[in-house]
N, C-alpha and C positions, 0 to 999 in steps of 0.2 A: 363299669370300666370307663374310663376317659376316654374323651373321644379323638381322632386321631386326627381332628380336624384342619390340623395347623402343622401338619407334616409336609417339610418339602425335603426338594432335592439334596439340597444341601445335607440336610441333616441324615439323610438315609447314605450318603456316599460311605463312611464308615463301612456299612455293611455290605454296600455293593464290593467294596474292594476285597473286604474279609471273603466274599463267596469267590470272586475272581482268584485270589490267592490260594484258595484252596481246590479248585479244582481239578484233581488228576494231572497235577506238573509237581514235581518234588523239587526242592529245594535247590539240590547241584544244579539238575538243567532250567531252570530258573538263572544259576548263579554264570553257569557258558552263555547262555543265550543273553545276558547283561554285561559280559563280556564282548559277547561278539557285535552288540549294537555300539560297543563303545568307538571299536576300529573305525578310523576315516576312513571314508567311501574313497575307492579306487579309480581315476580316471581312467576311464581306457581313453589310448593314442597310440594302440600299434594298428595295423591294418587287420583287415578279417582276413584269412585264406581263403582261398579259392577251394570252393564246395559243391558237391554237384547234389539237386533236388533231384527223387524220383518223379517223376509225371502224375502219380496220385496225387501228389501234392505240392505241385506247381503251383495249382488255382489257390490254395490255404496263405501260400507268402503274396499271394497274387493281393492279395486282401488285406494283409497286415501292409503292403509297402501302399496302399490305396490311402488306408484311414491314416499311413504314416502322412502322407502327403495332405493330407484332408486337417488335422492337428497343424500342419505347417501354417495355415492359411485362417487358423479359426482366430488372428489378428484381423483379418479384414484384406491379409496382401500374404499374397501367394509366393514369399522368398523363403529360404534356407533359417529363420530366424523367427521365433515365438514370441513376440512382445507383449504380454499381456498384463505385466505388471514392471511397473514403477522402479521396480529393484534390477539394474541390467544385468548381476551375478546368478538371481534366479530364473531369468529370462533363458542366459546362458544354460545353466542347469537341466531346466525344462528341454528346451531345445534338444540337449545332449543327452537325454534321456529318452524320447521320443523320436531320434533317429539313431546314433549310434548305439545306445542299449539295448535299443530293441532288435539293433540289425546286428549285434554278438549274439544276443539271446535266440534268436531263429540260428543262428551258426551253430550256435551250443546244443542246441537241442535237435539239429538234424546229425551231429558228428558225433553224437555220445550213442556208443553201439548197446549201451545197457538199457537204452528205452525202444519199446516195441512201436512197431509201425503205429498200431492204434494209438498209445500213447502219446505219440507224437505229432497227429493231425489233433488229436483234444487241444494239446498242451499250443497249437500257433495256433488253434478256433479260438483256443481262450485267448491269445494276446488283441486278436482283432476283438474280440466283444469287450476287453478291457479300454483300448484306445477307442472304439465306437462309446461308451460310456464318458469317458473324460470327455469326448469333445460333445457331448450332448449336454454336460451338465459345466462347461466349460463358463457359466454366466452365475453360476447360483455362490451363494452365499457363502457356503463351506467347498468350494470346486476341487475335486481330486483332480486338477491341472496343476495345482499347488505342488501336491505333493508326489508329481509324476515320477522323480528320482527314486525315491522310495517306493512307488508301489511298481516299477519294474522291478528294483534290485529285491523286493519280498516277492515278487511271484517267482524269480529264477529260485529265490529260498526254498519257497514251499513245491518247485517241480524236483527239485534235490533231494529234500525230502520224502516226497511222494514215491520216490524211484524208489529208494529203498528202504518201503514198508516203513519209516519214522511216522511220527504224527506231528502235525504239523499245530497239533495246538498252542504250542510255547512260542511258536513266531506270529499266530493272531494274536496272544493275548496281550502284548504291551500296545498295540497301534492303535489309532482314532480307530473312532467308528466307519469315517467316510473309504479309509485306506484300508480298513479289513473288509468293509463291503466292498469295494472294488476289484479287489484280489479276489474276493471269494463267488469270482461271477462265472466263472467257468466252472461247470456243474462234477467235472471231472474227482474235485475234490469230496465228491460225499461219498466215494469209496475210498477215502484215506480210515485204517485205524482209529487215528482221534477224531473225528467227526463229530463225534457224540459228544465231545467237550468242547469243540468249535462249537458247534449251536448252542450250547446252553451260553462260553463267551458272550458268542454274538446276543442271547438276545440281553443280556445285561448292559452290554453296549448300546443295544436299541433303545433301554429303560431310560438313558439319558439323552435320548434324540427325540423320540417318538412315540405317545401314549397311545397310536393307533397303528402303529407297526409293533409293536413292544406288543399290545393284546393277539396283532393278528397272528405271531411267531407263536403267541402261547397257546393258539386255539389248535395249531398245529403240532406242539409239543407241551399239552396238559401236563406232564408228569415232572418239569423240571424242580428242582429242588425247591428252588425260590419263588413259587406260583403264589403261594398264597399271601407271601411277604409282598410282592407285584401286586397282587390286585388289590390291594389294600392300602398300597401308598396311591396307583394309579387311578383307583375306584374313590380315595379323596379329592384327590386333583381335578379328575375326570368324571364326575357323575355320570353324566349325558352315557358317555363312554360304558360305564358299567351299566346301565339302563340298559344299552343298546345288547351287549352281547349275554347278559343275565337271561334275558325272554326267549334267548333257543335252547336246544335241547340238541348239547353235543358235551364230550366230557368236561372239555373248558369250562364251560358254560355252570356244568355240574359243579365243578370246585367254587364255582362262586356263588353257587346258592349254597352249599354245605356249609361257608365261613359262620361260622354260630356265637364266633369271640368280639363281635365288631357291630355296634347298634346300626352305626351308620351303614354298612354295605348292607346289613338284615333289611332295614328301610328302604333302600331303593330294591333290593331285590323284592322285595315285597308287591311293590310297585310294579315291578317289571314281569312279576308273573301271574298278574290279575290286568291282562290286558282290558278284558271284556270291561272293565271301569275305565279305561282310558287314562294310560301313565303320564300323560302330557299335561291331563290337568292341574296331576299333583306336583309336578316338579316345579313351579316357580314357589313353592310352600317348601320345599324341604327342608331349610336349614330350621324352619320352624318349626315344622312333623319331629325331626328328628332331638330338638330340644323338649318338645312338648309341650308347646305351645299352642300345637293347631292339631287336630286329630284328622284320619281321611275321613272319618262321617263329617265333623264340621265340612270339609269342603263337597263331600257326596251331596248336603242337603242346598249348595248353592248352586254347582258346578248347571244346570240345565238352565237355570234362570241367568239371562244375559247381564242386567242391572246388578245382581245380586253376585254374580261372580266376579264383576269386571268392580266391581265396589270393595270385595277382599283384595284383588291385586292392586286394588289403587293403596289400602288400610297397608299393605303389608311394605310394600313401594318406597309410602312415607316412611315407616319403621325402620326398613332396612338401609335408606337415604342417613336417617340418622345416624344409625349404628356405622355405617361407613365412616362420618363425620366425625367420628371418636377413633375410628382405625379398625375397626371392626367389619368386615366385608364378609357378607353372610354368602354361606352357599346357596350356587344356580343364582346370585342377583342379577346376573346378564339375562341369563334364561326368562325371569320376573319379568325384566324390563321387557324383550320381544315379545313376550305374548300378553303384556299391559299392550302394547304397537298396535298386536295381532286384534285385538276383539277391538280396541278402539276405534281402528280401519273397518273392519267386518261388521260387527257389531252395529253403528252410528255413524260413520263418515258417510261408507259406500251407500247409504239407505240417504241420507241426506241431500247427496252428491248428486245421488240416484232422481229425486223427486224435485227438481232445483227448477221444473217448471209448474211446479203445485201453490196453491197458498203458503204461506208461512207456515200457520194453522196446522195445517197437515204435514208440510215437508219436516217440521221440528218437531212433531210429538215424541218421536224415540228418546230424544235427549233428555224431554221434563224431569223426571223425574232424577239425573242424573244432578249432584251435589259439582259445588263451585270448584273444588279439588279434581274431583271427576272429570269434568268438562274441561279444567284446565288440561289433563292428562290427554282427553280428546285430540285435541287440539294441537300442542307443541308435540305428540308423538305422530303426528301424521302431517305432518310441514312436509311441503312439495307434493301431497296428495287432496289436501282439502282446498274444497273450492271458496273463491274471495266470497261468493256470495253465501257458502256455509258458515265461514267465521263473521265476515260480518255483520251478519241478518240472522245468525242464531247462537254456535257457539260462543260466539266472543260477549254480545250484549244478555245472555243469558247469563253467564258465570258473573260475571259482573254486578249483576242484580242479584244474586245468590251469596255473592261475598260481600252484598251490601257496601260497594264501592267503594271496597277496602283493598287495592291493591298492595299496599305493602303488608298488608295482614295478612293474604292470602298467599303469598310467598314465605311469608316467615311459618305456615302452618305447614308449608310445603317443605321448609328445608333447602330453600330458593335450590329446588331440585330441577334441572333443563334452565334455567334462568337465562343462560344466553339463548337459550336456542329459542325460547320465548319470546327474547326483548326482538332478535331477529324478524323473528315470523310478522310481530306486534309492527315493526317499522315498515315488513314489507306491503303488510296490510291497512296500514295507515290510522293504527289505533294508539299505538303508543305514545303520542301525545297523551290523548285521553287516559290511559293507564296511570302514565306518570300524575297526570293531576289528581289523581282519588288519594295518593297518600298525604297520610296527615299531617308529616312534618317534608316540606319541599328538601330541606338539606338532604334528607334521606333518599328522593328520588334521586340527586344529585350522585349521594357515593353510589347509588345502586349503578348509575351509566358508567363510573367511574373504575369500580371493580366489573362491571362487563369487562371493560379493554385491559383489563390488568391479570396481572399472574397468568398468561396465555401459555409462557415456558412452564410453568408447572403440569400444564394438564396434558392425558395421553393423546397421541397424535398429533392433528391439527382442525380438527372440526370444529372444535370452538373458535379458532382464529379465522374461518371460513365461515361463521355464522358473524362476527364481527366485518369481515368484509361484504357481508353480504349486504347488511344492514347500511352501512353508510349512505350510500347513492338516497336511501328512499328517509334517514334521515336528516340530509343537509335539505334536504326539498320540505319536509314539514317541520321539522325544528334546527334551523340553521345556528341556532346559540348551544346547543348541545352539539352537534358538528363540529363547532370551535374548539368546544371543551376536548370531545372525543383527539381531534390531531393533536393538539396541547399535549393531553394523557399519554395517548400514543409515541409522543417525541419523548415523555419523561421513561416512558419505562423502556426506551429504546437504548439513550443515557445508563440508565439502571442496569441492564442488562451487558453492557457495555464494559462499564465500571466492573461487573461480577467476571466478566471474559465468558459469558452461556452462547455457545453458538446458537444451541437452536431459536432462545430468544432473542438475537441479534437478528438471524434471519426472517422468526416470524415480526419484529416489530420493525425492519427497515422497507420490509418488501410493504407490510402496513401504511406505513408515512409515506411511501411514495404513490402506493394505490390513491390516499387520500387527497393529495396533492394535486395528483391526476383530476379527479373527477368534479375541477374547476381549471375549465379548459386555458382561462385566461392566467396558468402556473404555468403555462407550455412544456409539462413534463415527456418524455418521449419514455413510454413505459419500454420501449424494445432495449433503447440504452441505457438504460438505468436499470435494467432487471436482467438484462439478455435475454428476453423472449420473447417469439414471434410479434409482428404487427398487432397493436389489439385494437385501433380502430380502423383500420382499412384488411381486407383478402384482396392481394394482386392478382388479375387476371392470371397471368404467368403462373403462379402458384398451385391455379386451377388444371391445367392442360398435362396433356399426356405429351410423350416423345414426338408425337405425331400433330400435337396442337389444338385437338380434343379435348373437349372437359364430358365428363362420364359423370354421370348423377343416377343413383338411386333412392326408389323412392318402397318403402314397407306398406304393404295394405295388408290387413289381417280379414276373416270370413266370417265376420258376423255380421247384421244386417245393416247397421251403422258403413262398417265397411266397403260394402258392396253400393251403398249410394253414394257414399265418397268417393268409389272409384270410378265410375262414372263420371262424374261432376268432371273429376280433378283430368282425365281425359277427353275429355269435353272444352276443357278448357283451350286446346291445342287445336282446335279443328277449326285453322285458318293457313293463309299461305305461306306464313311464316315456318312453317313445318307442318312434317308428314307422319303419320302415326303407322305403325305396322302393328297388326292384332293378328298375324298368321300363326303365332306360336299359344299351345294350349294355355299353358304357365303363365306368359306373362307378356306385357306391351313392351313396343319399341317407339319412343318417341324422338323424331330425329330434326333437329334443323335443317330448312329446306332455302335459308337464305342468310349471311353472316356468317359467323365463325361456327365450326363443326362443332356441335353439341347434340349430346344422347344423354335419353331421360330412359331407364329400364326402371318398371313395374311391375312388379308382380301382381298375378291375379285374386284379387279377395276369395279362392277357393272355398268348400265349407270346410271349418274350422271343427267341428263336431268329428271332420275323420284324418283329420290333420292336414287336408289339402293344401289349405295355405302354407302350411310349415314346409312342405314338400315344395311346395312352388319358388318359395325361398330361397330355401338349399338348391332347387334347380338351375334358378339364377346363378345365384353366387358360384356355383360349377362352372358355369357356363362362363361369367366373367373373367374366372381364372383360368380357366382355360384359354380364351382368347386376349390373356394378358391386356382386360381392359380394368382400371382401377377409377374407383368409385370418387370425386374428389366432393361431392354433394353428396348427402344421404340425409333425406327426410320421410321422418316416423309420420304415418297417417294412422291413427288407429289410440285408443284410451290409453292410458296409464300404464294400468297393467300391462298393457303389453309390449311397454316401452324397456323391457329389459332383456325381449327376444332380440327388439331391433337393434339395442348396444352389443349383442353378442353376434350379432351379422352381420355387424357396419363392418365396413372396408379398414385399416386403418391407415386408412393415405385422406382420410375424410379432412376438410377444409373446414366447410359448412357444414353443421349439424341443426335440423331443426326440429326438435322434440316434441314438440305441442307441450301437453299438459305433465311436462316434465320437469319439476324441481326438485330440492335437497341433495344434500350433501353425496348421499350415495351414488345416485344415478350422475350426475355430474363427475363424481370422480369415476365410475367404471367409465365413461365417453372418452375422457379424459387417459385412462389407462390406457384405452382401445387406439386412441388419437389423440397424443396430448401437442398438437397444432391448432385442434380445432374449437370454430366459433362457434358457439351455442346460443342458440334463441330457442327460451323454453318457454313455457304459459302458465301462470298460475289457475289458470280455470282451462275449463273444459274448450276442445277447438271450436272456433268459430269459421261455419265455410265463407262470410261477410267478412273476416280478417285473412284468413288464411289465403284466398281466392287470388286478393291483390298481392299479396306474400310472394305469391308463385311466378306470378305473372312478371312481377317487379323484377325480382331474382332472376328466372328467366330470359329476362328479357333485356338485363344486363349482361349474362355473360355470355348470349347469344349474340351480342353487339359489341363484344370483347374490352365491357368496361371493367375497371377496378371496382372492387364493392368497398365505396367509402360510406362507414357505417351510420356518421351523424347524417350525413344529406340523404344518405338511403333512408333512412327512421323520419324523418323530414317528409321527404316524398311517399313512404308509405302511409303515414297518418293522414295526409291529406284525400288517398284512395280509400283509405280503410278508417275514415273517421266514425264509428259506433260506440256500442257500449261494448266493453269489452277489452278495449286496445288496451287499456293501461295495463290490462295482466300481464301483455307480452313485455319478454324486456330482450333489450336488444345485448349481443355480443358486449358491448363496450362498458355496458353497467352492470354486465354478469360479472362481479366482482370476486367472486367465491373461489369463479372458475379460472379466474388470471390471477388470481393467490396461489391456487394447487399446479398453477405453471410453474410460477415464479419459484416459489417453495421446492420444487423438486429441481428446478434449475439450478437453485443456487446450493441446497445440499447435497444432491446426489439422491437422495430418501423417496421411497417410495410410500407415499402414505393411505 
């Protein structure tokens, strides 16, 4: 049987409609109720009469006229008017829906003698958890603030309804999905009659929103008509998704191991009910498993050996690279690529990372026997986590001699697969000169910088345009003739894009040219007026301070043994007159200026990490700050890598200064960014140094305790001359983190959240 590989939405909506059309609504009341949405909605503009509430349920309007007033204000300004969109007629509408609709609808529903007292504390619980819903999701994407006319004038529909015994499923069935979930939040409704054809509605509804709301409705309602039809469009889409709920044992769960007409859902269920082999290894193989390509003994006889498995993801990687570059995108190739990430990191980085004060000798042998493709893979999947002295002193001059210094051979076997994110890494590590010179014809190095900076609008996101800025700074300093070329290219495809009307390329390649412009000082570009976004070479004092004039700084220690002598040192570091250290509290330090401008350093304790102390000590902080309305405008990570992703989800986000250590790529940058997109980021490409970091603090410190502006070239200036070691070059200061004043700029000027 064919496989249904290539099934989407699109093509299944036929059916969804056929089943929505058919169920349990006949025809006539189909043809009233298409009638009745026809009618123009009614203004009301006479007054309410004067109604008297019994005392049970005083407190029930008590609550609706609350979140009424609450919906007034979720503009930002607490008047009689909803401004949340652009259109001032639907502004109005909103408005008039959310106060006078809603204040008929409580009239109507206490003066209509035909609904019982209980009835009628449901029926105002349900209007206050309808308007607490609107204003909670008043920001998102699809916002039922939108369609707030409507989904009053449907819930008075279906309390109408309700009252006498109708079913209410003919008035879900035409509405979005957002405005039949919202109506259908007050639970009153699952003792209606039609119920039973509301849910199955709904979750057909769900099937075009969400492949994990849509399974999770079904694992609740096994029995619906169209289950097996659903897990067979959503078990293509979704592998992962069917892996996940195939391995329990409940009836959902049942109908999708029974599917016996369908190779591919047999295959993953297969997979999914042979845990004890471990499903995770087979799934970057699937679309290959399921062609028959690749069988689960081939990968049983690799999967234990590191070299030997991490050598089929790399074989399959390229394959599937290709097949994309025909139009062809194999199933799980995301899945492939994370855990090609996964063992590259694990497997060779962390072991390398790990041993970076051993001989060469010994710190490289994992790698040997890994092929120049391999080591390539190494390497540009773990950017922002390998250290400068792994790529330079092993992966990098390793692959290189393996590819027999043939760089552009070695991308063309590759499918110049990551190739930006490569040329990037290669610039920031200072090799890329030498890469480009191993190819054999130079023209060809030439187009290869040249398609770097081009076709940026075509690809998903912005990553790649963030691997192009990231790259400049470190190549105008080692190849300043390719620099040239790059703004040059950069201006042409800015023209191009221009010419075309492509906003988003408009925006990735202006905000480009001007970063590039920028980072020759003697352009005197002021990236704030030209991008609209904050200062990127100076943090104003001012910007730092609380109401009170206070700058609040935290700082993350984690509990491992690394930790705990960090945390000392770095408290140690303060035991002069210039401040006073308080260690009265279990958790954590208080470190206070005791001369100059009011400044607090809060530290948490490096707790043992083994029983989550540290983590506990964290969140006790961070309690603790918010409770006493103190906000963070410094927050720096002390602690590896890894753990730099607890600290972006603790950070404050009032943070100014961010200082990550051995924090690079794209990811960890934009979630800081997400967290606090104000803030200046100094990350490390290598592991911290307490010789670098010591003077860091001090300098830092010691500036905003004396209430200067952190102007960042004579700060970087002045800090190399305290911290001149080996080492310094890893750090890169705020102004040349170029990646990260792209993903300002870029969401300044689109709106986009990337």
């Amino acid at each position: 049987m064919k496989l249904l590989s290539n099934i989407t939405w699109k093509k299944f909506i036929p059916f969804l409609a056929l089943l929505l059309f058919t169920i349990n609504a006949d025809a006539q009341r189909r043809k009233r109720k298409k009638n009745q949405k026809e009618q123009p909605v009614q203004v009301v503009v006479d007054t309410i009469p004067a109604y008297t509430v019994p005392i049970t349920r005083q407190l029930m309007h008590e609550k609706v006229d609350k979140e009424q007033l609450a919906l007034l204000a979720i503009d930002g300004v607490a008047d009689k008017t909803i401004k949340i969109s652009k259109d001032a007629k639907l502004n109005e509408a909103i408005t008039e829906a959310a106060i006078k609709k809603v204040d008929w609808l409580q009239y109507k529903i206490e003066s209509n003698d035909t609904i019982d007292a209980r009835l009628k504390a449901h029926y105002l619980n349900g209007i206050t958890e309808i308007l607490k819903h609107v204003k909670t999701t008043a920001r998102s994407k699809q916002a039922p603030i939108y369609q707030l006319p409507q989904i009053i004038a449907t819930y008075k529909d279906l309390i109408l309804a309700d009252v006498h015994k109708k079913s209410i499923a003919p008035l879900i069935e035409p509405l979005s999905y957002e405005v039949a979930t919202t109506v259908l939040l007050p639970r009153i409704f699952k003792d209606n009659p039609g119920y039973p054809d509301v849910r199955n509605i709904m979750i057909l509804k769900t099937a075009g929103v969400s492949d994990e709301k849509t399974f999770a409705a079904l694992k609740e309602y096994p029995d619906a008509p169209f289950t097996d039809s659903l897990i067979k469009v959503i078990g293509h889409n979704n592998p992962r998704l069917l892996y996940d709920y195939a391995q329990s044992n409940n009836r959902f769960s049942y109908r999708i191991q029974n599917i016996d007409d369908d190779p591919f859902i047999k295959t993953v269920v297969d997979i999914a009910r042979n845990p004890s082999k471990g499903g995770q290894f087979y799934f970057p193989f699937l679309d290959n498993i399921v062609k028959g390509k690749i069988t689960i003994e081939d990968i049983d006889n690799v999967k234990n050996d590191p070299v030997k498995y991490f050598r089929l993801l790399v074989q399959t990687q390229i394959e599937y690279t290709e097949r994309a570059l025909k139009g062809d995108t194999a199933i799980e190739f995301a899945s492939l690529t994370k855990k090609l990430e996964q063992k590259a990191k694990d497997e060779f980085v962390a072991k390398i990372n790990g041993l970076h004060e051993l001989p060469d000798a010994v710190r490289f042998r994992s790698i040997q026997p890994l092929t120049a493709e391999e080591l390539y893979y190494v390497a540009v999947l773990t950017h922002g986590l390998i250290y400068t002295s792994s790529y330079t002193n092993g992966v990098y001059p390793l692959m290189m001699r393996k590819a027999e210094n043939k760089g552009d051979e070695l991308l063309k076997k590759l499918h110049f697969d990551h190739y930006r994110k490569f040329i990037s890494q290669a610039a920031s590590y200072n090799t890329l000169k030498h890469f480009l010179s191993t190819f054999s014809n130079p023209a060809d190095a030439h187009e290869l910088m040249k398609a770097f900076v081009s076709g940026l609008e075509k690809t998903d996101g912005v990553e790649d345009g963030v691997d192009v800025a990231d790259s400049y700074a470190s190549i105008a300093e080692e190849l300043p003739e390719v620099a040239t070329e790059m703004l040059a290219n950069i201006k042409d495809n800015l023209e191009r894009n221009k010419t075309a009307g492509n906003k988003k390329g408009i925006a990735i390649y202006d905000i480009l040219y001007k970063l590039f412009l920028s980072a020759d000082t003697t352009n005197q570009i002021n990236l704030t007026a030209e991008l609209g976004i904050p200062p990127v070479y100076s943090v104003p004092f001012s910007s730092l301070t609380n109401e009170n004039g206070e700058v609040i700084c935290q700082v993350f220690f984690y509990g491992d043994s690394d930790g705990r002598n960090i945390f000392n040192g770095f408290v140690n570091m303060f035991a002069n007159s210039n401040w006073k250290i308080d260690g009265s509290n279990k958790e954590w330090v208080v470190i206070k200026s005791a001369k100059g401008k009011t400044v607090s350093i809060y530290a948490n304790r490096p707790l043992d990490e083994n029983k989550g102390l540290d983590d506990q000590a964290q969140r006790s902080l961070n309690a603790y700050l918010e409770e006493n309305n103190l906000r963070p405008t410094v927050t720096i990570h002390r602690g590896h890598s890894y753990y730099a992703e607890t600290t972006i989800g603790y950070m404050s986000p009032y943070s100014k200064v961010v200082f990550m250590g051995s924090c690079g790529g794209f990811n960890l940058i934009d979630s800081i960014l997400k967290k606090s997109d104000d803030a200046h980021i100094i990350a490390s490409k290598q592991i911290g140094r307490t010789a670098i970091n010591k003077p860091f603090f001090l300098l830092l410190t010691e500036k905003i305790r004396n209430g200067k502006d952190i102007e960042w070239i004579p700060f970087w200036k002045e800090f190399k001359m305290r911290a001149n070691v080996a080492g310094f070059e890893d750090y890169i200061p705020p102004y040349k983190n170029l990646g990260a004043i792209f993903i300002k700029a870029y969401k300044k000027e689109t709106g986009e959240d990337v």
